[in-house]
MDTraj code that builds the backbone (N, CA, C; nanometers):
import mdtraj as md
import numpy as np

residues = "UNK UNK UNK UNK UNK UNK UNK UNK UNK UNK UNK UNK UNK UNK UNK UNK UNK UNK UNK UNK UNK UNK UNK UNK UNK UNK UNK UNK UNK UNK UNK UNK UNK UNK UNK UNK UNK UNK UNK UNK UNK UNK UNK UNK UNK UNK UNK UNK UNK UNK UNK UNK UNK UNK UNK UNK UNK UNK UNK UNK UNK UNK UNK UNK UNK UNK UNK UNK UNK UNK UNK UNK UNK UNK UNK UNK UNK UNK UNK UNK UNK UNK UNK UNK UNK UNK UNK UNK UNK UNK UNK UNK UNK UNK UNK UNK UNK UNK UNK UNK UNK UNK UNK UNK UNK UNK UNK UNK UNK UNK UNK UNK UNK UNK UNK UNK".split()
xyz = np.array([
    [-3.0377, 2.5438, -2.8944],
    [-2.8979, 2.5693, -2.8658],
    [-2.8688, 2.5548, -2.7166],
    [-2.9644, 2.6135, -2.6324],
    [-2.9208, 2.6248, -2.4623],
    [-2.9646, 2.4524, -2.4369],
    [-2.9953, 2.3456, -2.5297],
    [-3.0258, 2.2252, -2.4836],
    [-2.8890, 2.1526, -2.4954],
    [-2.8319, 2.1905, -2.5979],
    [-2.6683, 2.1238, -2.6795],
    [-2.5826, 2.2017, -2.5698],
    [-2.5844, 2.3098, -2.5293],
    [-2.5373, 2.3196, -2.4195],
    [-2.5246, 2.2656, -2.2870],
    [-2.6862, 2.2687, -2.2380],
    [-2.6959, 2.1669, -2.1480],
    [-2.6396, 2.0519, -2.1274],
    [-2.6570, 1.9659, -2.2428],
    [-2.6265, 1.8467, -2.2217],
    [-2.4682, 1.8241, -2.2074],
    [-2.3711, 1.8746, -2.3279],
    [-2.2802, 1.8767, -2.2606],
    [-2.2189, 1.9297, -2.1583],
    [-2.2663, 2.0301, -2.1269],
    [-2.2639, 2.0475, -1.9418],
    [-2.2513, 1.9546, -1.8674],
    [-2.3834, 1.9078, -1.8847],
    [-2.4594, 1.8015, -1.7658],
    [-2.3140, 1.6659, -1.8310],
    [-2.2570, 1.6481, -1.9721],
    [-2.1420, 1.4953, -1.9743],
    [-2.0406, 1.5806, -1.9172],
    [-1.9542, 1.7156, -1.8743],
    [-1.8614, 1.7054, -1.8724],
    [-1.8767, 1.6852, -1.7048],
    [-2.0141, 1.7242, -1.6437],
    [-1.9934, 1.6985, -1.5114],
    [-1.9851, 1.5685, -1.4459],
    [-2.0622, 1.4694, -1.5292],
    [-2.0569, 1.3448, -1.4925],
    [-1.9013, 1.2547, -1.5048],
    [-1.8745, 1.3196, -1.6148],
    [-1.7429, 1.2966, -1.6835],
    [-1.6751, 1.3202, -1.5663],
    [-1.6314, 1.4441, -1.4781],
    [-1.5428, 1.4727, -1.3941],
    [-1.6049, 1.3746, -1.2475],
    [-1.7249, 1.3489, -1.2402],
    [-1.7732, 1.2981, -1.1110],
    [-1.7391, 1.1793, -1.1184],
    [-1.6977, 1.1076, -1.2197],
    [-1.6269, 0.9775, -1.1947],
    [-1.5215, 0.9464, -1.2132],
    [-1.4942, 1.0335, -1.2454],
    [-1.2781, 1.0426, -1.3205],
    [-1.2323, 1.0434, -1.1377],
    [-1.3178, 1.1506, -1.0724],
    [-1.2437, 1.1869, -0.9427],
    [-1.2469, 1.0960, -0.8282],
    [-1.3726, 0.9964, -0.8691],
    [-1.4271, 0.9214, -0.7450],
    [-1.3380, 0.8123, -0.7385],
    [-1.3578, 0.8129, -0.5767],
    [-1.2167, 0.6499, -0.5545],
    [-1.2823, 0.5267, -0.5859],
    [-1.1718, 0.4505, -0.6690],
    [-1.2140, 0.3072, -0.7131],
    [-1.1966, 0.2569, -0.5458],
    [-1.2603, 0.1564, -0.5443],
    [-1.3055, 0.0294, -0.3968],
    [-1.2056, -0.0705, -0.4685],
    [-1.1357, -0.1108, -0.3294],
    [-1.0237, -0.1790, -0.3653],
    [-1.0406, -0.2958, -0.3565],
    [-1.0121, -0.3981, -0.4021],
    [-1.0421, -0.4953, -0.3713],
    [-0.9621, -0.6034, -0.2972],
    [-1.0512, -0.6452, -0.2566],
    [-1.0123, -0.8017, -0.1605],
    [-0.9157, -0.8697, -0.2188],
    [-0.7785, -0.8836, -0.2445],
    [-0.7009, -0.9557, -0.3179],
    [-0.6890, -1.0691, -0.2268],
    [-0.6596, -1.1719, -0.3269],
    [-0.5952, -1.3011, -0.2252],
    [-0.4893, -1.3838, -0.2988],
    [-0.3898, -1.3823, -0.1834],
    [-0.3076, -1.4497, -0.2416],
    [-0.2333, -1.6044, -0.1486],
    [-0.1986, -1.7030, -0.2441],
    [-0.1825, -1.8601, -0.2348],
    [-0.0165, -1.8516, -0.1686],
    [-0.0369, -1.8295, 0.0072],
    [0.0950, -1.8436, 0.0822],
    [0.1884, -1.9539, 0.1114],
    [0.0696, -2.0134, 0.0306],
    [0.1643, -2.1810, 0.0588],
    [0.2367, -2.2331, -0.0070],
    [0.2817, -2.0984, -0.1093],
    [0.3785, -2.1989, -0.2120],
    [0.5030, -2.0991, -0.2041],
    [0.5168, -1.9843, -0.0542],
    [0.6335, -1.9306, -0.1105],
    [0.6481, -1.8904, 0.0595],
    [0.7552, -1.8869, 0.1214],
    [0.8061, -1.8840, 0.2992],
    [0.9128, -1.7502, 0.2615],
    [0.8270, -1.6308, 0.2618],
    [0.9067, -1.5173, 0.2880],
    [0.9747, -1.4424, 0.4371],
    [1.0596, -1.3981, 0.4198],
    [1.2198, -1.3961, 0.5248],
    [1.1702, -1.1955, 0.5185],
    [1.1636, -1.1914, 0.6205],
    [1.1676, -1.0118, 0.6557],
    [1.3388, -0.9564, 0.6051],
    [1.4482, -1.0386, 0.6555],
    [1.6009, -0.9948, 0.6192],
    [1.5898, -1.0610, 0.4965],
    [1.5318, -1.1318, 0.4045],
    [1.5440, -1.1579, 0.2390],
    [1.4628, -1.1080, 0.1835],
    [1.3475, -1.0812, 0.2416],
    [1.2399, -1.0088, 0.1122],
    [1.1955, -0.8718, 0.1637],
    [1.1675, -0.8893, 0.3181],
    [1.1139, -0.7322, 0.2961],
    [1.1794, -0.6678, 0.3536],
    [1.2773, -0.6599, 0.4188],
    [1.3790, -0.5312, 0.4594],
    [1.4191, -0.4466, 0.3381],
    [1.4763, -0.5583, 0.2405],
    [1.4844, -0.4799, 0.1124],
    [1.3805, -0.3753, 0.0167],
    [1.2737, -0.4185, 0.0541],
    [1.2070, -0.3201, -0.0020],
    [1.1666, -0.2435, 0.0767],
    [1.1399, -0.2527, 0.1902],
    [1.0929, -0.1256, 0.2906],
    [1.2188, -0.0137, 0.2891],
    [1.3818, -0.0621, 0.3006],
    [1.4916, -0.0440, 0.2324],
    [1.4965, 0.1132, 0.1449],
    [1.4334, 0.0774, 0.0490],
    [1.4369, 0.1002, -0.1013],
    [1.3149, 0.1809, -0.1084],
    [1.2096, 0.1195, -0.0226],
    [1.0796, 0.2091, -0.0805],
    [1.0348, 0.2739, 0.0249],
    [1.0440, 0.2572, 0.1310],
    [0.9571, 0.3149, 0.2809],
    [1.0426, 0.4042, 0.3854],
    [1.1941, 0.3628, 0.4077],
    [1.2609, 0.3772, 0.5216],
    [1.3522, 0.5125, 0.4754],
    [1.2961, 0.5952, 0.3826],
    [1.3690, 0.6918, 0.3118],
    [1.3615, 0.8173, 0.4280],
    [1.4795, 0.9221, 0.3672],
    [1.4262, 1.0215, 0.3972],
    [1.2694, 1.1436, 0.3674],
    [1.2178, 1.1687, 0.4730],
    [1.0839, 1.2153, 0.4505],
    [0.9852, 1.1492, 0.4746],
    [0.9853, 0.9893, 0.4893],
    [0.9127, 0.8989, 0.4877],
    [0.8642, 0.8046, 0.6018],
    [0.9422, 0.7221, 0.6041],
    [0.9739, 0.6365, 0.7257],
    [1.1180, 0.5997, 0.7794],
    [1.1703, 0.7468, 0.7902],
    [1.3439, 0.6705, 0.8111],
    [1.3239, 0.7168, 0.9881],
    [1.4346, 0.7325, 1.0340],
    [1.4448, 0.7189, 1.1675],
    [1.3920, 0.8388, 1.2711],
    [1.3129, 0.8513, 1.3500],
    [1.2451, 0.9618, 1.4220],
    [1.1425, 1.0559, 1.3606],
    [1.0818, 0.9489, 1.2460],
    [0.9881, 1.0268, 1.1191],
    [0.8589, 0.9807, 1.2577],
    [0.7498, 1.0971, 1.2637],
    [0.6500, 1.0882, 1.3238],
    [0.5441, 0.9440, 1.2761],
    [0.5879, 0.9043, 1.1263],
    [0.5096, 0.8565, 1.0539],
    [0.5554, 0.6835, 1.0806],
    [0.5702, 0.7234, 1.1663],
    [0.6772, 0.5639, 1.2378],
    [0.8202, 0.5420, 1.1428],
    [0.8893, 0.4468, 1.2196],
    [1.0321, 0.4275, 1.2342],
    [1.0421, 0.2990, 1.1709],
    [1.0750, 0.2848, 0.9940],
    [1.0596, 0.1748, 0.9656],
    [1.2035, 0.1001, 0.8865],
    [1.3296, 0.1941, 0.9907],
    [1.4407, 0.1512, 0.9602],
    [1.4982, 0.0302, 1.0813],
    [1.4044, -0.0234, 1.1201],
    [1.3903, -0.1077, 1.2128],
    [1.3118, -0.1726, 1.2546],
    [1.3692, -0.3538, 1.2778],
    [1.2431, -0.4460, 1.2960],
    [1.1261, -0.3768, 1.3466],
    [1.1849, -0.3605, 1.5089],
    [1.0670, -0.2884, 1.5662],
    [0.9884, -0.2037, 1.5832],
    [1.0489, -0.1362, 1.4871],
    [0.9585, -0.0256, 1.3973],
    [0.8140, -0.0568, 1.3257],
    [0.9047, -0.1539, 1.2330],
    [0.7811, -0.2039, 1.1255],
    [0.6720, -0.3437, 1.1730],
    [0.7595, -0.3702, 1.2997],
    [0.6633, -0.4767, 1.3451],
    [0.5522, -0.3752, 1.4692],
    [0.5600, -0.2814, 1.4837],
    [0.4636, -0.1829, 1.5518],
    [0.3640, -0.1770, 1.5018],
    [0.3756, -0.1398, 1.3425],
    [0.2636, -0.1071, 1.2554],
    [0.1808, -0.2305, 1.2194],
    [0.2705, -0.3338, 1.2077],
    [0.2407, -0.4543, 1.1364],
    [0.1579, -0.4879, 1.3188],
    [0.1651, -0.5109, 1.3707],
    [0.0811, -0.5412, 1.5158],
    [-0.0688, -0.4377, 1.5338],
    [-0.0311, -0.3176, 1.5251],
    [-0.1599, -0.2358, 1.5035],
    [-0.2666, -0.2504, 1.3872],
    [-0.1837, -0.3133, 1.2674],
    [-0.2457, -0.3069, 1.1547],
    [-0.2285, -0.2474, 1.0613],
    [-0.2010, -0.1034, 1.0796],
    [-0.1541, -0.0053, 0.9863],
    [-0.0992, -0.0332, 0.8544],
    [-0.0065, -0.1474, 0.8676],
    [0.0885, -0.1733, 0.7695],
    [0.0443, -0.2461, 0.6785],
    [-0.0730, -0.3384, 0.6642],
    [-0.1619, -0.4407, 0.6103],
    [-0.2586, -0.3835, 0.5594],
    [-0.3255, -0.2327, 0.6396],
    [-0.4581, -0.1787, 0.5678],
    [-0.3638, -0.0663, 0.4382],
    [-0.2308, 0.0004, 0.4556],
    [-0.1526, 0.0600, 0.3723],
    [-0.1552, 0.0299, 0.2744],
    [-0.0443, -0.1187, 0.3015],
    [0.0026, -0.1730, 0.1437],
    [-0.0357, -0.2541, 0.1017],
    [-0.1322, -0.3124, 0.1390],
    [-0.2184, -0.4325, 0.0826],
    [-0.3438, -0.4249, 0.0741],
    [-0.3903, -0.3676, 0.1864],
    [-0.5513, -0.3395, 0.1454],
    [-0.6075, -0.2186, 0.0486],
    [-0.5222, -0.1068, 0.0906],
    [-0.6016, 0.0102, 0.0409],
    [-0.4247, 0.0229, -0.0974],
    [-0.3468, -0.0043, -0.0712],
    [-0.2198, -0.0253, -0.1695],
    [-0.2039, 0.1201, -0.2038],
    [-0.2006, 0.2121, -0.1209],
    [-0.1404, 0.3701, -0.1356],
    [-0.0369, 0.3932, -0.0885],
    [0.0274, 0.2953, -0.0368],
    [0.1685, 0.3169, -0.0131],
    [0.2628, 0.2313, -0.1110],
    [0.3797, 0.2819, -0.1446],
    [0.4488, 0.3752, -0.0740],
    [0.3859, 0.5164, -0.1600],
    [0.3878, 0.6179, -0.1493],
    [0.3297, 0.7267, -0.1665],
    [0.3968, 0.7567, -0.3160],
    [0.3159, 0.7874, -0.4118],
    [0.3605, 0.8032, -0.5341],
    [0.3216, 0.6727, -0.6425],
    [0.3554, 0.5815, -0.6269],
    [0.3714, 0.4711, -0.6847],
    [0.3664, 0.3624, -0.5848],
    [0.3160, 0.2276, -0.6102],
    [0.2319, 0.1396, -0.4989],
    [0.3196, 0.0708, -0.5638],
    [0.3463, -0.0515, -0.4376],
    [0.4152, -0.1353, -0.4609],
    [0.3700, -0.2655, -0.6190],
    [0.4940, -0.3320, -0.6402],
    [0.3829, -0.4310, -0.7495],
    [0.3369, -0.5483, -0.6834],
    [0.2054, -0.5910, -0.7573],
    [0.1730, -0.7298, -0.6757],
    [0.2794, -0.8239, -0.6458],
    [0.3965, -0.8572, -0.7090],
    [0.4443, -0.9494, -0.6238],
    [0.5094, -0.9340, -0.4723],
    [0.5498, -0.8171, -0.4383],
    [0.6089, -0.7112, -0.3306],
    [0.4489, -0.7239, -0.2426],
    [0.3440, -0.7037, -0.3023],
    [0.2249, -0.6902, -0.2249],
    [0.1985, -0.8351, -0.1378],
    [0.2123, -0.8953, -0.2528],
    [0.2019, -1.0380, -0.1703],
    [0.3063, -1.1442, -0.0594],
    [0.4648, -1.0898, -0.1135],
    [0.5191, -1.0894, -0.0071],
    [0.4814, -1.0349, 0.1055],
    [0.4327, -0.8918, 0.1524],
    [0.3958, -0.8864, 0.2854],
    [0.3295, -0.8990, 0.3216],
    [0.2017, -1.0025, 0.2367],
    [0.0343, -1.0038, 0.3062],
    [0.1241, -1.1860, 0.3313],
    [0.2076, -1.2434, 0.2931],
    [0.2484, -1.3655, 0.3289],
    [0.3219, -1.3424, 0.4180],
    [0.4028, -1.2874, 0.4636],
    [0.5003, -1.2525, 0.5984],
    [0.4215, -1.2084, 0.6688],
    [0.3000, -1.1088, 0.6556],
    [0.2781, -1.0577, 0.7536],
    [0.1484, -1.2029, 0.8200],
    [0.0759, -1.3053, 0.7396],
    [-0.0136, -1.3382, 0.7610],
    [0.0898, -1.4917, 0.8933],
    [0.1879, -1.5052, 0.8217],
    [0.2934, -1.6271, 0.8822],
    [0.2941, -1.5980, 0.9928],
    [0.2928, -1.4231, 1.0464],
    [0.3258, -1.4512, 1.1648],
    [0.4076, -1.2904, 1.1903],
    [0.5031, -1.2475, 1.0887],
    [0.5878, -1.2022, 1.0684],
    [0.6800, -1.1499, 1.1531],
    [0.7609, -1.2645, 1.1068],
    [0.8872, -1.3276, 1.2014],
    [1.0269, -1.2361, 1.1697],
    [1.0878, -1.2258, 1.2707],
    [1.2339, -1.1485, 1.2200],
    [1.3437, -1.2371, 1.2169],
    [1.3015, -1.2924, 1.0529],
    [1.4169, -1.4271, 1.0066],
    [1.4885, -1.3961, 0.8771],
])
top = md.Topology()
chain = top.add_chain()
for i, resn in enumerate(residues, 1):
    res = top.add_residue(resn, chain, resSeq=i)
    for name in ("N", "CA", "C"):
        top.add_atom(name, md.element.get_by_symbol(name[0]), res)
traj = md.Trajectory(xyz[None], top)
């Protein structure tokens, strides 16, 4: 009996030791040459909508200022903004952007990311 115990012991712990552990994200790649994304057509709108909120990234948020080019081109220059939402994809907080939103800014941001 203390063995049937054991053992499921020993599955519910394993059980929880991998439910909790972080998946490794992976290297996505995506084909920029078939689409010329616009910061005022594609991603203002979603930074807009998903980032520049209150609590978040709206104006004088410690967490940077991403109701403005030069806001989001701060992060996007340090990096921040590329290891966020594309590499590690935990932003925006709650719910991650979808791959096509993902790949718009790994293509704007890789172009250059221009304020056009």
């Amino acid at each position: 009996m203390k063995c049937i115990h054991f053992i499921f012991f020993l599955s519910l712990v394993l059980f929880f030791t991998e439910s909790c552990s972080k998946k490794k994200t992976e290297d996505t790649k995506f084909d920029c040459t078939l689409e010329n994304y616009s910061y005022n057509s594609d991603i203002k709108p979603i930074i807009n909508s998903r980032c520049s909120i209150n609590g978040c990234h709206n104006s004088g948020s410690p967490n940077g200022d991403y109701t403005t080019y030069l806001g989001v081109k701060t992060k996007v220059d340090n990096g921040s903004l590329r290891e966020r939402v594309v590499t590690k994809k935990d932003m925006p907080s709650g719910s991650p952007l979808s791959a096509e939103d993902i790949a718009k800014f790994e293509c704007w941001i890789t172009s250059g990311s221009k304020e056009n």
